[in-house]
C-alpha positions as CSV (number, residue, x, y, z in Angstrom):
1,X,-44.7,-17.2,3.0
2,X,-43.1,-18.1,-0.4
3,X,-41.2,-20.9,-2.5
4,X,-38.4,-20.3,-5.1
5,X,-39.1,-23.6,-6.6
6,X,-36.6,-22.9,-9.3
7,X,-33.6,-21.5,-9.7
8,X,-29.8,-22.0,-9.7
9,X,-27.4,-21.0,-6.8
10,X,-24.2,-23.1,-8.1
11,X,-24.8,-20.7,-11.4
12,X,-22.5,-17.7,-11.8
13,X,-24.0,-14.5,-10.4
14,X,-25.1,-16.4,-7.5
15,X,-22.7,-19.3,-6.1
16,X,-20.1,-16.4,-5.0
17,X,-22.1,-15.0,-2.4
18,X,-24.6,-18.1,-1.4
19,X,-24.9,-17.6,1.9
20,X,-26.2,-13.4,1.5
21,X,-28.3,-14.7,-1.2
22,X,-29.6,-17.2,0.7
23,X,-30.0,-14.8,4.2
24,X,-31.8,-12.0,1.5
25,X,-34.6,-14.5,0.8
26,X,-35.6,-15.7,4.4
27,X,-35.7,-11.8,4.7
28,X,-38.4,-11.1,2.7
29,X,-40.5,-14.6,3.7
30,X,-39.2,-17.0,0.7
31,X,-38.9,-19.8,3.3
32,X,-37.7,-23.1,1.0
33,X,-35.8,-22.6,-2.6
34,X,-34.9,-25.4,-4.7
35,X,-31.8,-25.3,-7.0
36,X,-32.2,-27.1,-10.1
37,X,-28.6,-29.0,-11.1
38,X,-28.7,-28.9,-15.5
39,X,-25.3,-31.6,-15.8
40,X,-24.3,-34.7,-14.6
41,X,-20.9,-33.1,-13.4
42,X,-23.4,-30.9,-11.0
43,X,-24.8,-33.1,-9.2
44,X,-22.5,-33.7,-6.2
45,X,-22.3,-29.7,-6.0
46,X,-25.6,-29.3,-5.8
47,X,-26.0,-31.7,-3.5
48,X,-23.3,-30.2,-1.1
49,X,-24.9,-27.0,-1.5
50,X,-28.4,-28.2,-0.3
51,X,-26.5,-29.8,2.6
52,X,-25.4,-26.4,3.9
53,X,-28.9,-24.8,4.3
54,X,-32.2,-26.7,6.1
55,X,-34.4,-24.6,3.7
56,X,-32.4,-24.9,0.4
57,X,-33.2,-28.1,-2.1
58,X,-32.2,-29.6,-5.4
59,X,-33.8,-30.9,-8.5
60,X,-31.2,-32.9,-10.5
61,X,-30.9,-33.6,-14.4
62,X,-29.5,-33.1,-17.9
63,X,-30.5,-29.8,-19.4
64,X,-32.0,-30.6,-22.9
65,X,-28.5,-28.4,-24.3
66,X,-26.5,-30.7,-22.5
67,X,-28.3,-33.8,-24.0
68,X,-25.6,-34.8,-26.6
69,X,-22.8,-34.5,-23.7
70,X,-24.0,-35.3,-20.8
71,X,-27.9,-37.4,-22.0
72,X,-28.9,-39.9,-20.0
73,X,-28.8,-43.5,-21.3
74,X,-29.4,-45.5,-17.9
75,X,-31.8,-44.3,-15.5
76,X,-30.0,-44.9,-12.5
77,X,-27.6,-43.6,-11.7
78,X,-30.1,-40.2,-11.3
79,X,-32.5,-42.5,-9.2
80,X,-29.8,-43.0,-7.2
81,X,-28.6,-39.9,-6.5
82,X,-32.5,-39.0,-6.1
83,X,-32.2,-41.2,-3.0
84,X,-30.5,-38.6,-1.1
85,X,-32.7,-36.7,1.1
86,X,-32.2,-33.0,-0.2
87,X,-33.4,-34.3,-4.0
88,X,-36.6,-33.6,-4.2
89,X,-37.2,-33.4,-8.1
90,X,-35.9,-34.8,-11.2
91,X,-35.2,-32.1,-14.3
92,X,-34.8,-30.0,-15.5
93,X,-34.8,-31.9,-18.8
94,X,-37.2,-31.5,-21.8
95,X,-37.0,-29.7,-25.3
96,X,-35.3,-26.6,-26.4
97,X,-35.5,-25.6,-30.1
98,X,-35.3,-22.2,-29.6
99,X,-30.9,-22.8,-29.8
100,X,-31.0,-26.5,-30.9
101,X,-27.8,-27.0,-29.2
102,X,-28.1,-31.0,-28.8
103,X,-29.6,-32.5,-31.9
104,X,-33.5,-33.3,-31.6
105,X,-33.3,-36.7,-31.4
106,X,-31.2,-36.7,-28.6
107,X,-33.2,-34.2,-26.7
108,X,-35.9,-36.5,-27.0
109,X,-34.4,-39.4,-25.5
110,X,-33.2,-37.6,-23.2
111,X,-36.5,-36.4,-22.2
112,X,-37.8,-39.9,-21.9
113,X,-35.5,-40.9,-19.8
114,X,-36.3,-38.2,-17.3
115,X,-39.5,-39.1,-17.3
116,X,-38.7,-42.8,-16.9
117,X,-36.5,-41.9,-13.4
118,X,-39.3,-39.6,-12.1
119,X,-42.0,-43.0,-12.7
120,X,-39.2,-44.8,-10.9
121,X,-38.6,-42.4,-8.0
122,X,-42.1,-40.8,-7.7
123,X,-40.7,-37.4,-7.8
124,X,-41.7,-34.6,-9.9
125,X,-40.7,-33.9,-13.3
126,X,-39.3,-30.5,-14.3
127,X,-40.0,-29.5,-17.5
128,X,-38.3,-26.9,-20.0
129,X,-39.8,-26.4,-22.8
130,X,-39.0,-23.6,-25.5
131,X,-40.3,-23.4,-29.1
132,X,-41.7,-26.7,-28.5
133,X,-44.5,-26.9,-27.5
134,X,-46.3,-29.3,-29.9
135,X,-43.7,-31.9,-29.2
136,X,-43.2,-31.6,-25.7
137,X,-47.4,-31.8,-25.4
138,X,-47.3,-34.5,-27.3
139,X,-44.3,-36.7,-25.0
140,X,-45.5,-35.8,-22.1
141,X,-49.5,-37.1,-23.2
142,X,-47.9,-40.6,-24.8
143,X,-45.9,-41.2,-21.9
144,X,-48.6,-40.7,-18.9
145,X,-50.4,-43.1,-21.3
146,X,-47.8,-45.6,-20.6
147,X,-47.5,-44.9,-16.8
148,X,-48.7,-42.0,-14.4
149,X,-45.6,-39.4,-13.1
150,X,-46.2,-35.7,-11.8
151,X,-45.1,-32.6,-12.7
152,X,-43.9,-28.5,-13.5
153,X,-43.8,-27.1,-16.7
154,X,-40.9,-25.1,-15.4
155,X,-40.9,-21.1,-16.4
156,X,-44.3,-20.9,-17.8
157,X,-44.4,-18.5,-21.1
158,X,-46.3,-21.0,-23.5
159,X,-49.4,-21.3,-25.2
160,X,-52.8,-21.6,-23.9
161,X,-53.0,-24.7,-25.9
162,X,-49.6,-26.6,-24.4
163,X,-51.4,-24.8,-20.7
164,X,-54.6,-26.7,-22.1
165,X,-53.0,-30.0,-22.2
166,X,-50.4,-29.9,-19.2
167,X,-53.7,-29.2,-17.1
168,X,-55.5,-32.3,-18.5
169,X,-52.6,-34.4,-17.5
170,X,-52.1,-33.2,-14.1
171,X,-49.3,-30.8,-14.5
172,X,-48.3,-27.6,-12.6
173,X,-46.9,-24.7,-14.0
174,X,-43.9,-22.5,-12.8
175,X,-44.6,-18.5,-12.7
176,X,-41.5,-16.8,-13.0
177,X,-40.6,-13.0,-13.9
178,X,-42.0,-12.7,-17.6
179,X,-45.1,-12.4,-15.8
180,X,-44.1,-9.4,-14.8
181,X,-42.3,-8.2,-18.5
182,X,-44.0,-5.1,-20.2
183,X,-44.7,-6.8,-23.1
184,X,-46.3,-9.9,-21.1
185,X,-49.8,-9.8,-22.0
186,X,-50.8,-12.3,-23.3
187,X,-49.2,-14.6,-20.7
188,X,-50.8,-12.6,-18.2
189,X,-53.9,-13.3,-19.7
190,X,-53.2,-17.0,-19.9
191,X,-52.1,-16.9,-16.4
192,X,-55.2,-15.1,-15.1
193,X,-57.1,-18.6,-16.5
194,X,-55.1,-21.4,-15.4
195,X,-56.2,-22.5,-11.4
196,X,-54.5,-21.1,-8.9
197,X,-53.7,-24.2,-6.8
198,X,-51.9,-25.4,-10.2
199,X,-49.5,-22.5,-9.8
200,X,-45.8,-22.3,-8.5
201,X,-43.8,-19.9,-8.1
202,X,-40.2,-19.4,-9.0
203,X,-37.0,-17.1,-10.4
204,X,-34.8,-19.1,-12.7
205,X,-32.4,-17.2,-11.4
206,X,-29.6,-15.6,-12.2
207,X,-31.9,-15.1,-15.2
208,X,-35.0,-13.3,-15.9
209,X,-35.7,-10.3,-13.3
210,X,-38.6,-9.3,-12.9
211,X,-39.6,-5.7,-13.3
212,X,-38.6,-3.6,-11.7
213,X,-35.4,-4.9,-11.1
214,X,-34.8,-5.7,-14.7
215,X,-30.9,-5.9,-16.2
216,X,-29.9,-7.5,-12.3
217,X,-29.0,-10.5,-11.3
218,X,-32.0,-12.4,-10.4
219,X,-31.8,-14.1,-7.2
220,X,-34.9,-15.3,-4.9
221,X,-35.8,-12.6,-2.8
222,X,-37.0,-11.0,-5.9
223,X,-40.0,-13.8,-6.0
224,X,-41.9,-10.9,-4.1
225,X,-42.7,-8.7,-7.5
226,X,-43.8,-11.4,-9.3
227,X,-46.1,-12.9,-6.3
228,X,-47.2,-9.2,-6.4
229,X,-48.2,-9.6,-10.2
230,X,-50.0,-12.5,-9.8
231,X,-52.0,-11.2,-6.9
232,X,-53.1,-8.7,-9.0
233,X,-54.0,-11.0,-11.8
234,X,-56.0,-13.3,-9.4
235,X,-57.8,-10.3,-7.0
236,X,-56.6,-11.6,-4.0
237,X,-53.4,-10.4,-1.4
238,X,-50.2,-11.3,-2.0
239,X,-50.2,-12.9,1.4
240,X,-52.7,-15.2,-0.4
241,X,-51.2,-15.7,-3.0
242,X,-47.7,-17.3,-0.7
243,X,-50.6,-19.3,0.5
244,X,-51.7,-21.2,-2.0
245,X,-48.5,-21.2,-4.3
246,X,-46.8,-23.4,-0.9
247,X,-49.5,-25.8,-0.3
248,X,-49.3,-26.3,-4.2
249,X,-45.8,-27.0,-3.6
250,X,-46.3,-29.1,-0.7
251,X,-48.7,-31.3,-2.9
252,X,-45.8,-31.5,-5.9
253,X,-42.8,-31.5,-4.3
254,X,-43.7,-33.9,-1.5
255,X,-40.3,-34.7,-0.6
256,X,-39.9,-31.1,0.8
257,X,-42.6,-30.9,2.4
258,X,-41.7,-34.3,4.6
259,X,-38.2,-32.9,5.0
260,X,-39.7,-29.2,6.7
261,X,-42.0,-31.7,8.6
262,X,-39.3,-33.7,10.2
263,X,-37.2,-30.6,10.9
């Protein structure tokens, strides 16, 4: 019935006990997650991970903190590894100036080249965004101008004007547990706009629990309170809601959607 389309089961929290977070999931109907590797040096985990479960993916990339460490340079060596059959997006990468922990300059770069390896690879593009949003608007518009790519703005708690302009260019948007945070409103409200089929669902788990399980580890099968929120914002069953949140993954993350067709 569901997707987890982002989160991160090599994190701490989760990566001890995979496989029962993994079983608790397909439990309550979350049928494919993908795990999103944030370093270079994750990559071959992640990987290895995805290889032990049919309905467990990865994203790989070079968290926008990690950009002055670990920033790409050279685009392939990630469109290589995106070769393997598990990879089904590229991220997550963008801009984080919330914690500025990589220079600006460098987290812009680094954002390009992500978006350079998802032209080349046709995958999606995972995007993190935080305190900048003008910026990230403004990237993602000048570089669809120099060549089409696809994407998530990953853990959508933005602005209706950076919703506004992800729309106009295509993009999706991740619905994670804020949605469900008391003091969520105005996202909700937001939210309640944007299209439906232009909506994913996911956890970002370990982080950001959704109520009612707020101050736990977040882990997937708790995708079922925010899919609950969202029903409730749209007027429809939740049942509905896994509906059109998948086939709005299929459509995105196309890769999965061949790999659970061949299986």
């Amino acid at each position: 019935m569901f997707v987890d389309s982002h989160c991160h089961l090599d994190f701490p929290g989760l990566r001890e006990r995979v496989e029962e977070v993994v079983a608790r999931a397909r439990a309550v109907g979350v049928e494919r997650i993908v795990t999103i590797a944030t370093r270079r040096s994750a990559w071959e985990e992640a990987i290895a991970l995805c290889e032990r479960f049919p309905e467990v993916f990865c994203a790989l990339g070079v968290h926008p903190h990690q950009a002055a460490s670990e920033g790409l340079e050279d685009v392939e060596p990630l469109c290589a590894a995106c070769r393997h059959p598990k990879v089904v997006a590229v991220g997550e990468a963008g801009l984080d100036y919330h914690y500025d922990r990589a220079p600006r300059e460098r987290q812009l770069a680094n954002f390009r080249a992500h978006i350079e390896a998802a032209r080349q690879t046709g995958l999606p593009l995972v995007v993190h965004t935080r305190n900048a949003d003008e910026d990230t608007a403004e990237l993602l518009e000048e570089e669809m101008e120099r060549g089409h790519f696809t994407g998530v703005i990953h853990c959508f708690s933005s602005s209706r004007a950076l919703a506004t302009r992800a729309l106009a260019i295509g993009f999706f948007f991740g619905i994670g547990g804020i949605l469900t945070f008391r003091r969520s409103d105005e996202l909700r409200r937001i939210v309640a706009e944007l299209p439906t089929d232009r909506l994913l669902l996911e956890t970002d788990a370990p982080y950001l629990a959704p109520e009612p399980c707020r101050g736990r580890t977040n882990e997937p099968a708790l995708l079922v309170h925010t899919a609950g929120m969202l029903a409730r914002l749209k007027g429809v069953a939740v049942e509905e809601v896994g509906r059109i949140t998948t086939a709005a993954f299929d459509r995105l993350f196309w890769k999965a959607r061949v790999q659970r067709c061949g299986s």
